[in-house]
C-alpha positions in Angstrom: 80.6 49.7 -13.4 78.0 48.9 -16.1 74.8 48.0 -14.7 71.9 46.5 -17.1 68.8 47.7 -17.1 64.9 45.9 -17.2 61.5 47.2 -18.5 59.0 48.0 -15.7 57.5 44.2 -16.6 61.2 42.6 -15.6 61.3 44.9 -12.7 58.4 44.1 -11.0 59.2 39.9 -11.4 62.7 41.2 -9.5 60.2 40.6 -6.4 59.5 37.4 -6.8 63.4 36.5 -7.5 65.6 35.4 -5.2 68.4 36.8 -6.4 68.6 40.6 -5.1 70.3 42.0 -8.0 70.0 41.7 -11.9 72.1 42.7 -15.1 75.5 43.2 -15.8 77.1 42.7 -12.3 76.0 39.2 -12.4 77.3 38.7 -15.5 80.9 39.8 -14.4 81.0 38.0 -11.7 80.3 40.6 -9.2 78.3 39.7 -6.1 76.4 42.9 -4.9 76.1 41.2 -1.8 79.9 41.2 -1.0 80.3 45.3 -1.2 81.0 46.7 2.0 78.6 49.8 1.1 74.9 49.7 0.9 74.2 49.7 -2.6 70.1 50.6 -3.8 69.5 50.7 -8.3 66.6 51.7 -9.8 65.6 51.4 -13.5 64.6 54.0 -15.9 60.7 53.7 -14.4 62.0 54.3 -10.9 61.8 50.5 -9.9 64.4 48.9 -7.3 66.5 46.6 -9.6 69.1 46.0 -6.7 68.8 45.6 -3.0 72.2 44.0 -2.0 72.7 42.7 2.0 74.7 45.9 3.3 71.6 47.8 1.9 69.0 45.5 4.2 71.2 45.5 6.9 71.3 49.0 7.2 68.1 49.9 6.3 66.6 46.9 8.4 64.3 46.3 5.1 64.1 42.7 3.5 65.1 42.7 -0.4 61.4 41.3 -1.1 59.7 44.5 0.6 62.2 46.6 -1.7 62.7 45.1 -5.0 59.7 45.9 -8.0 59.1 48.9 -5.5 59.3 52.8 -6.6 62.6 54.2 -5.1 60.9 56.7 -2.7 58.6 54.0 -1.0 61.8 51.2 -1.0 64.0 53.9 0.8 61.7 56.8 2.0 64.8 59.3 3.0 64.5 62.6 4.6 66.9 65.3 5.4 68.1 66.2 8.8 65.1 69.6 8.0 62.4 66.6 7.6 62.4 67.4 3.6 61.6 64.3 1.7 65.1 63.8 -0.4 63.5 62.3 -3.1 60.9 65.1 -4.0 63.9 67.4 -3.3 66.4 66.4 -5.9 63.8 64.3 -8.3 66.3 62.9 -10.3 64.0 61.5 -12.8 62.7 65.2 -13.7 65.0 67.3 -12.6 67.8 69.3 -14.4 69.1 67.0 -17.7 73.1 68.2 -16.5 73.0 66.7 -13.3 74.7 63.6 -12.7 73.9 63.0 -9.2 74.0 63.8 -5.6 77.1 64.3 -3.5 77.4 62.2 0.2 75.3 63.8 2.7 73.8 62.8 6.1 70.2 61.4 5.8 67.5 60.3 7.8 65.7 56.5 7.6 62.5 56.1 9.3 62.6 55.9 13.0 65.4 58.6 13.0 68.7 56.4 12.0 71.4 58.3 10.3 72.9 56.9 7.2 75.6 58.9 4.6 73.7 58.4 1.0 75.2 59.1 -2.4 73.4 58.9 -5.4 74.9 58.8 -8.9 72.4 59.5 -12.3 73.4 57.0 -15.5 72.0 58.8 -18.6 72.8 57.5 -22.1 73.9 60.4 -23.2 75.2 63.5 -21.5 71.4 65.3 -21.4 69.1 62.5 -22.0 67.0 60.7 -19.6 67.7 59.0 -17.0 68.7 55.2 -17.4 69.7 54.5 -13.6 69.5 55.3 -10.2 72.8 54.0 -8.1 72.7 54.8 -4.7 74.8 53.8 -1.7 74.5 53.9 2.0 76.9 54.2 4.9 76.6 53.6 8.3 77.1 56.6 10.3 78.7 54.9 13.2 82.3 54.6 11.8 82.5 58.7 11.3 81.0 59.2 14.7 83.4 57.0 16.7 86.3 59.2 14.6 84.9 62.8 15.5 83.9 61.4 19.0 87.9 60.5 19.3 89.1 63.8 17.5 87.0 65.7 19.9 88.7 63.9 22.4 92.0 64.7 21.7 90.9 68.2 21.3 89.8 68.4 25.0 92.8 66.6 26.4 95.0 69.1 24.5 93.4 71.8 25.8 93.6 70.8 28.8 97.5 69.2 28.8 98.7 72.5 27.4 96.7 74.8 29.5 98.8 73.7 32.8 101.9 74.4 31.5 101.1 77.5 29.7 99.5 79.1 32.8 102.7 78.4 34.4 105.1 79.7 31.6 102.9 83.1 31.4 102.4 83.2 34.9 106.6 83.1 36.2 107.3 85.2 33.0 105.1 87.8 34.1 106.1 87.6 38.0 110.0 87.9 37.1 109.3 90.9 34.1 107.2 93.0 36.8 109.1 92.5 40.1 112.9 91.1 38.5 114.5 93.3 41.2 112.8 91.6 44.4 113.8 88.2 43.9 117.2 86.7 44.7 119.0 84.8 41.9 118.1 81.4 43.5 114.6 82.4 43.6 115.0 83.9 39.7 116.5 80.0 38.8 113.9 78.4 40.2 111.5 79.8 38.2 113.2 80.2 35.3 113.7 76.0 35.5 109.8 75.7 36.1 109.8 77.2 33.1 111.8 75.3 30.9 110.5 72.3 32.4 106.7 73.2 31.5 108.0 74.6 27.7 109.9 70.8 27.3 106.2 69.3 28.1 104.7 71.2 25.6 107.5 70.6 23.5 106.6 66.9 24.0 103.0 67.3 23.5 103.1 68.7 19.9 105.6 66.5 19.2 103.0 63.6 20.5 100.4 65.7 17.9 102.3 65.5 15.0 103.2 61.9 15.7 99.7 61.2 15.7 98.4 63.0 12.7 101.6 61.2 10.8 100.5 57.9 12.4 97.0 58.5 11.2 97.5 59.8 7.6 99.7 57.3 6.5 102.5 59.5 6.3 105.0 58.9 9.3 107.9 58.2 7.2 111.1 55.9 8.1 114.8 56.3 7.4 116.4 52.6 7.9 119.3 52.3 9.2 121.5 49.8 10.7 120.8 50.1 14.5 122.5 47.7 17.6 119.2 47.2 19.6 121.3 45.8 22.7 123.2 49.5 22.9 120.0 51.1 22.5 118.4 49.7 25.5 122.0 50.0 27.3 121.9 53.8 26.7 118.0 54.4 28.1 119.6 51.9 31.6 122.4 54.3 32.2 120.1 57.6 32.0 117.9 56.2 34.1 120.8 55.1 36.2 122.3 58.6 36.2 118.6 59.9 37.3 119.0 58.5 40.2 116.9 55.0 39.5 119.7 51.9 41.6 121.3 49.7 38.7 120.3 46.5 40.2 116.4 48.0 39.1 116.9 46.9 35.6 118.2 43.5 33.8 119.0 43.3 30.3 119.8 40.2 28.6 120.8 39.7 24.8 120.6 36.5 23.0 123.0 36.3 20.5 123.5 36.5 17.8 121.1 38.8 17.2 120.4 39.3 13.0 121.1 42.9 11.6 118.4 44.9 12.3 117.3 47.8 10.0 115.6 50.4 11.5 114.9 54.4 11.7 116.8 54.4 15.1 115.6 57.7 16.5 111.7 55.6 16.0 113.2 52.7 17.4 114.2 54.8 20.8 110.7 56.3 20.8 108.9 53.1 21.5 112.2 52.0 24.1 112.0 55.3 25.8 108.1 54.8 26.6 108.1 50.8 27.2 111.2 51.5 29.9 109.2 54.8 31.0 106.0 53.4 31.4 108.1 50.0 33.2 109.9 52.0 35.8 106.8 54.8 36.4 104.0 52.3 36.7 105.5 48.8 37.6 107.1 47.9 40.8 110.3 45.5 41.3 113.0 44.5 39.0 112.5 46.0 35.2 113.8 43.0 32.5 114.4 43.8 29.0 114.8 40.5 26.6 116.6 40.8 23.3 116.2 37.9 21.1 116.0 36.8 17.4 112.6 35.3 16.1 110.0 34.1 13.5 108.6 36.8 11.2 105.8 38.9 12.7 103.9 39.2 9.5 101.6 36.9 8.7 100.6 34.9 5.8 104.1 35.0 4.6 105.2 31.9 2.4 108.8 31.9 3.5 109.9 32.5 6.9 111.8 36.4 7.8 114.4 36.6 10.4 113.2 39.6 13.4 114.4 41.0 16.3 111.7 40.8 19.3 112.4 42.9 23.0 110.3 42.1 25.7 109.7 44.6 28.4 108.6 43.5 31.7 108.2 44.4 35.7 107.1 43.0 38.3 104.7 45.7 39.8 100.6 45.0 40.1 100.1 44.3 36.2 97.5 45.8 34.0 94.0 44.2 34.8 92.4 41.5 32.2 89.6 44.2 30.9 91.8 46.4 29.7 94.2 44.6 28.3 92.5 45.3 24.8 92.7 49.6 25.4 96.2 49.7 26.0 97.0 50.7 22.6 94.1 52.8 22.4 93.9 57.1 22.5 93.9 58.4 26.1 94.5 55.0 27.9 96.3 56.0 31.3 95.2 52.6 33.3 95.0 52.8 37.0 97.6 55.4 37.5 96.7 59.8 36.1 99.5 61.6 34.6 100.6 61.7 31.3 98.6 62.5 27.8 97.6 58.7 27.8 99.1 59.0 23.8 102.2 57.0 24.2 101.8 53.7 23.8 98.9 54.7 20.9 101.9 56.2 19.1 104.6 53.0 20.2 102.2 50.7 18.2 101.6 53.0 14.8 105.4 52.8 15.1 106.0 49.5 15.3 103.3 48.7 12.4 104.5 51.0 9.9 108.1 49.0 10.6 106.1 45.8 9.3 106.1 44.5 13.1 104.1 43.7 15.9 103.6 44.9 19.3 101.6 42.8 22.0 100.8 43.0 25.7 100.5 40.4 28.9 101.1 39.0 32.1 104.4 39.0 33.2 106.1 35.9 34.7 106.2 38.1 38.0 102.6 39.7 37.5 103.8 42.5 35.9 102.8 43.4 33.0 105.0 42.6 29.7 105.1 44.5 26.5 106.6 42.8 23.4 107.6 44.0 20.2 108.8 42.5 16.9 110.8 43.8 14.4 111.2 42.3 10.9 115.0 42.6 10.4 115.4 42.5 6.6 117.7 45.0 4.8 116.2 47.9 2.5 115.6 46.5 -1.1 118.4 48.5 -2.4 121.0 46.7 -0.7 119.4 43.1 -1.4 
């Protein structure tokens, strides 16, 4: 991005002109003041040129108090030692190869944390410098994503620990004293075991979900998939688990468009809306299959979908949370569980192009609907 320059004369007017930036970006058509970053230029006299909004509003400092000032009195920095960053890196007399300074945590007056880059314009590879572009982050963003990777760090610490105390524990028990213990005592354990290696099993399996989820990278493999069966098929293991059959109601309102889906996704997010249905909700558990309106919005021509609604008829979940359930670690009122589930049921759903919403049941339950854009992979179009 080409930025123009102004003599130290020009420079020092910039304080008595509205406008908070000059040069080239104007004449592009580039409004500083719509960049989500901070952005701070001086010219070749170390004189603030450009002060745009994010840049005030992080640095609490009005454009009029910055502009026509030297760079090191407009945004005094310091480094998390108390070094001022300015005589540190002097970029106006400092080594003729650089070409700027790399992000890095700094320190505003008054103690606020801000992520500054700074980037050297020279006209020619060794000669002066020309400009000073610098921008500014707010530190809040990357501290509310480590707070929530620290997070999950502790709760899989703790989630495996459990099961792994148990798994080395019975192993060790049955290896030392496998002689003493009857075979119904020797099964017992042994199933404890298995049991506690399935929930670690599920756990990683929940990790790498996550880190797919996160990255961008959970990938899909579309297929055609009968939604109605699908739901049918998590009923009857339920029912074969012992839950009564008159527990669940499934209804299907045909016809019901193709629907093109990775199926073994698809049963993820049925196996934890029915789970978290039958666990936490009380009553009789209805499952709603019906055709509707496009989830996506801003579309210009309407795309047939598939929508299941999951509802009980137990206490509900309460009116403040109702914007956490989708959120890391969100168990509501009841423990048990990694509290990942329905965090991982909605980065599903999105990267299907659909939509996945939560309410008040017609009982007082609570009511989780999803909607799945049915449309056929563009190769078969």
């Amino acid at each position: 991005m080409s930025v123009g320059t102004s003599s130290a004369p020009g420079a020092r007017r910039a304080r008595h002109t509205p406008a908070p930036c000059h040069g080239d970006l104007a004449e592009l058509g580039i409004d500083p003041d719509e960049l989500p970053d901070g952005l701070v230029i001086a010219d070749e006299h170390g004189l603030v040129v450009c002060f745009n909004a994010a840049a005030r509003r992080i640095t609490a400092t009005a454009a009029a108090d910055a502009l026509g000032r030297r760079l090191e009195k407009a945004l005094p920095l310091e480094d998390l030692e108390g070094r001022r960053w300015w005589q540190v890196t002097d970029p106006y007399g400092g080594l003729s190869i650089r070409v700027g300074q790399p992000e890095r945590n700094l320190l505003l007056p008054g103690g606020r944390e801000v992520l500054v880059s700074a980037r050297y314009v020279r006209s020619e590879p060794t000669g002066p410098v020309r400009r000073v572009v610098v921008t500014l982050r707010d530190t809040e963003a990357r501290r509310r994503t480590e707070r929530s990777h620290a997070e999950l760090i502790a709760t899989v610490a703790h989630e495996l620990r459990s099961p792994l105390t148990s798994v080395k524990g019975f192993t060790a028990t049955l290896l030392a004293k496998w002689e003493r213990f009857t075979d119904d005592q020797k099964r017992l354990m042994l199933e404890t075991v298995d049991a506690d290696a399935d929930r670690v099993t599920r756990l990683i399996a929940e990790l790498l979900d996550i880190s797919r989820i996160d990255s961008g990278r959970l990938e899909l493999r579309r297929q055609p998939v009968d939604i109605g069966a699908a739901v049918g098929r998590h009923i009857q293991a339920y029912v074969a688990a012992g839950q009564p059959a008159d527990r669940f109601l499934l209804r299907v309102e045909q016809p019901l468009p193709a629907l093109w889906a990775d199926p073994d996704k698809v049963d993820q997010v049925l196996s934890n809306l029915l789970e978290n249905a039958v666990r936490h909700g009380e009553g009789t558990v209805t499952i709603d299959i019906t055709p509707s309106a496009s989830p996506r919005e801003g579309e210009t021509e309407e795309i047939t979908a598939t929508s299941v609604t999951v509802s009980d008829e137990g206490p509900g979940i309460p009116e403040e949370s109702m914007n956490r359930v989708f959120t890391r670690f969100w168990r509501g009122s009841k423990r048990g569980g990694t509290g990942l589930g329905l965090y991982i049921v909605k980065g599903i759903v999105e990267v299907h192009g659909g939509l996945i919403t939560v309410g008040r049941a017609p009982g007082g339950g609570a009511q989780f609907r999803f909607t799945l854009p049915v449309g056929a992979p563009a190769y078969l179009a």
